[in-house]
C-alpha positions as CSV (number, residue, x, y, z in Angstrom):
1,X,-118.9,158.7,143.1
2,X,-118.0,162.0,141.7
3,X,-118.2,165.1,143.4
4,X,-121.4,167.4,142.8
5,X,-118.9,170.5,143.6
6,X,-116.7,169.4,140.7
7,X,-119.4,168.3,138.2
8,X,-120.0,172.5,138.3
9,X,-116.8,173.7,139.4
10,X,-114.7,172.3,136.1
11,X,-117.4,173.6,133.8
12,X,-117.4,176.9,135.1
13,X,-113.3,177.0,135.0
14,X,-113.9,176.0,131.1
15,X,-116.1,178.9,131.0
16,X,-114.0,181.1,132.9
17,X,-110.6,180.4,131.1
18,X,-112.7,180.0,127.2
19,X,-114.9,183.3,128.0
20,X,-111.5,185.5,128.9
21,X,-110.6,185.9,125.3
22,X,-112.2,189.2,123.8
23,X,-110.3,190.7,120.5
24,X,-108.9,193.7,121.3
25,X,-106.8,195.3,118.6
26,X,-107.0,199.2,118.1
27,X,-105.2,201.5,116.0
28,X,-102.0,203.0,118.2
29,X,-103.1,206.9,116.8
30,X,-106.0,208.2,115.5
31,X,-104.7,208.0,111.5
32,X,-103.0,204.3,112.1
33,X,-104.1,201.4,110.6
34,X,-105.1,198.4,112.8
35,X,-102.1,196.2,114.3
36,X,-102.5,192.2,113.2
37,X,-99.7,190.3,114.5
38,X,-98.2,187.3,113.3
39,X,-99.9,183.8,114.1
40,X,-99.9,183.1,117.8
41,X,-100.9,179.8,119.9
42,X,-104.3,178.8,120.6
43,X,-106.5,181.7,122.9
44,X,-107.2,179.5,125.7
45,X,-103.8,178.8,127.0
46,X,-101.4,181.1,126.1
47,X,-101.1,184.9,128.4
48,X,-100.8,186.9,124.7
49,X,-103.1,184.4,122.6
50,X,-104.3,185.1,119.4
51,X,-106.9,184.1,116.8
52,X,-105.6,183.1,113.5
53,X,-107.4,185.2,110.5
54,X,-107.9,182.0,107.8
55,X,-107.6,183.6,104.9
56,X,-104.8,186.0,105.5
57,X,-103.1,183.6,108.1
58,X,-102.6,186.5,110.9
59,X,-104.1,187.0,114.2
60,X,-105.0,189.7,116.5
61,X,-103.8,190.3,120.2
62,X,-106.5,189.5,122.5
63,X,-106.5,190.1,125.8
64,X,-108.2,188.2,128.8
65,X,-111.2,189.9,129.9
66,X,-113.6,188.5,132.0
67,X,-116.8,188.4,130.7
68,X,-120.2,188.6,132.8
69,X,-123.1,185.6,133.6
70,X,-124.2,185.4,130.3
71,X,-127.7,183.5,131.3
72,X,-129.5,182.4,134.4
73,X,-131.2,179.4,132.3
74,X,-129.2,176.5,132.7
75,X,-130.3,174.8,129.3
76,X,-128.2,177.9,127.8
77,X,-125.4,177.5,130.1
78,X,-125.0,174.1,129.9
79,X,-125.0,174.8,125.9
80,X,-122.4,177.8,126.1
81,X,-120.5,175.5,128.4
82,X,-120.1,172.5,125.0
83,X,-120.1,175.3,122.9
84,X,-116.8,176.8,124.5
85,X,-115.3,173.2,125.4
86,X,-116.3,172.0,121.7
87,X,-114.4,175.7,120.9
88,X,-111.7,174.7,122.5
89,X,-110.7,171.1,121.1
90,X,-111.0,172.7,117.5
91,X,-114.6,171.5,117.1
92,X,-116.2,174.8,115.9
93,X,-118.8,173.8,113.7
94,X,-119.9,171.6,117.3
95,X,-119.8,174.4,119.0
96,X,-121.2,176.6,116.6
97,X,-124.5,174.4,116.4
98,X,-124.0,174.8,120.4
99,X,-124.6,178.2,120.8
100,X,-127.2,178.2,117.9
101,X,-129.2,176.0,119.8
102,X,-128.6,178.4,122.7
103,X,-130.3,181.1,120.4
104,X,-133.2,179.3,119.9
105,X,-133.6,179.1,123.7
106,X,-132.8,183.3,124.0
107,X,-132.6,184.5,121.0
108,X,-132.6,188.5,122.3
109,X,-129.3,187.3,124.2
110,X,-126.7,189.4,122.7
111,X,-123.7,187.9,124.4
112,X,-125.2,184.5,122.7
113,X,-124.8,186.6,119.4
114,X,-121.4,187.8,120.2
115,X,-120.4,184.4,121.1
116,X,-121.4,183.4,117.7
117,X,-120.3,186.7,115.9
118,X,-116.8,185.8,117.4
119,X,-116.5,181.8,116.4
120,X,-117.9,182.8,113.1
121,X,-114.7,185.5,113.0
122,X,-112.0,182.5,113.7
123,X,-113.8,180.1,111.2
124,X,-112.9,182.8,108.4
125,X,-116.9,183.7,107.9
126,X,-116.4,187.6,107.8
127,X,-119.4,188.6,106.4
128,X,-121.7,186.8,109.0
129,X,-119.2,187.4,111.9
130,X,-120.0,190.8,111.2
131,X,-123.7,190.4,110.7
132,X,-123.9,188.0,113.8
133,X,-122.4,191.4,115.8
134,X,-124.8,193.5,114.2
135,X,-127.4,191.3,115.5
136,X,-126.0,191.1,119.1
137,X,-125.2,195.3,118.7
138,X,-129.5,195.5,118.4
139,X,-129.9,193.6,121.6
140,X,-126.6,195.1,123.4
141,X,-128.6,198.0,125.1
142,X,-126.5,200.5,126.7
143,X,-123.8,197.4,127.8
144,X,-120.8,199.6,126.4
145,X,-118.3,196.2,126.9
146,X,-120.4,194.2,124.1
147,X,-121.1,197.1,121.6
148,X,-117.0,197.5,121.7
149,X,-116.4,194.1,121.6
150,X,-119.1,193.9,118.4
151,X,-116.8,196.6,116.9
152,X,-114.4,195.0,117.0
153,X,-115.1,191.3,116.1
154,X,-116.5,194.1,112.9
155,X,-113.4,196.1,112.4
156,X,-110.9,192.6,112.9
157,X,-113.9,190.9,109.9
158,X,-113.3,194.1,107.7
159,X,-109.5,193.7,108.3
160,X,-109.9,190.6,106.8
161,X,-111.9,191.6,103.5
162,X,-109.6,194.0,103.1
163,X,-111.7,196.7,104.3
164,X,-109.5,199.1,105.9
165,X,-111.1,202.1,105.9
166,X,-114.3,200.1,107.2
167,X,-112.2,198.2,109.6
168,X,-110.7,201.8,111.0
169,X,-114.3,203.1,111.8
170,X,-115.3,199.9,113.6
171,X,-112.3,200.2,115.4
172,X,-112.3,203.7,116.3
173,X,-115.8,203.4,117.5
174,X,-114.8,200.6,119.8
175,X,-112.2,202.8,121.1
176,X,-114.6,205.5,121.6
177,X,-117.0,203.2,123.3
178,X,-114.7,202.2,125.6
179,X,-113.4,206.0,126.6
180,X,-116.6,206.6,127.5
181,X,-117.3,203.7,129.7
182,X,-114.1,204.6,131.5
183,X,-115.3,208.2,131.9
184,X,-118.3,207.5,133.0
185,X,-116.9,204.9,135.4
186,X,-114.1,207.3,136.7
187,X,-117.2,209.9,137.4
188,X,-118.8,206.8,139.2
189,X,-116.4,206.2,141.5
């Protein structure tokens, strides 16, 4: 008989170790252009992953971030849960239909969106990665982490158009969302 503590406990590690990627390139001066680094291994088990940019055949440095509960319904949980295991076994379009089912359920869930936004970046769909951040972006609110994170699945999309003055706004307005959160988090404390 299997554990009931494990049945959750190995799902949630999944989720834990999958959900601890965010991209997170930014220009190293205000004038630079963004950093893409050569092709690393696979973001879920490497400390300095990366994700491979199809068409170009680069990746960005991402670094592990944990990422808040994303849902207290456990239909969408159990869905972001496949989604990221189905993510990480190479099965994206699985785990794509995963998290578009998850939609359907909470479809003003912007992390759902950014979830999306960010597969949809690694599968080499630029044009909806970036309109999939858009979307999450609407439904973001004031949660400064996701709007930079949606700037920057944006900025690393327009990076791979070819888009680099695009791709510098998006990332200089994830770097200024992120100033700000720390300011206002310093002024917190």
């Amino acid at each position: 008989m299997i554990n009931r503590s494990k049945i959750f406990f190995v799902p949630s590690l999944l989720l834990l170790l999958a959900g601890c990627a965010t991209v997170a390139t930014q220009p190293a001066t205000k004038t630079s252009q963004p950093e893409v680094f050569p092709q690393m291994a696979s973001p879920q088990f490497e400390p300095t992953p990366g994700i491979v940019l199809p068409q170009t055949g680069e990746s960005v440095i991402v670094e592990p971030v944990p990422k808040p509960v994303m849902s207290g319904n456990p239909a969408v949980i159990a869905l972001l849960d496949r989604a990221q295991t189905d993510n990480a076994t190479g099965q994206r379009e699985a785990a794509g239909a995963s998290l578009e089912r998850a939609l359907r359920i909470e479809p003003r869930n912007a992390w759902l969106w950014q979830e999306l936004a960010q597969l949809r970046l690694t599968q080499g769909q630029y044009a909806q990665a970036t309109s999939l951040a858009q979307k999450s972006i609407s439904f973001a609110g004031r949660d400064r982490r996701l709007l930079a994170l949606d700037w920057r699945v944006i900025g690393n999309a327009r990076v791979a158009q070819g888009n680099s003055a695009g791709a510098e706004q998006a990332f200089k307005l994830a770097a200024d969302i992120e100033q700000a959160a720390k300011l206002e988090a310093d002024h917190g404390s």
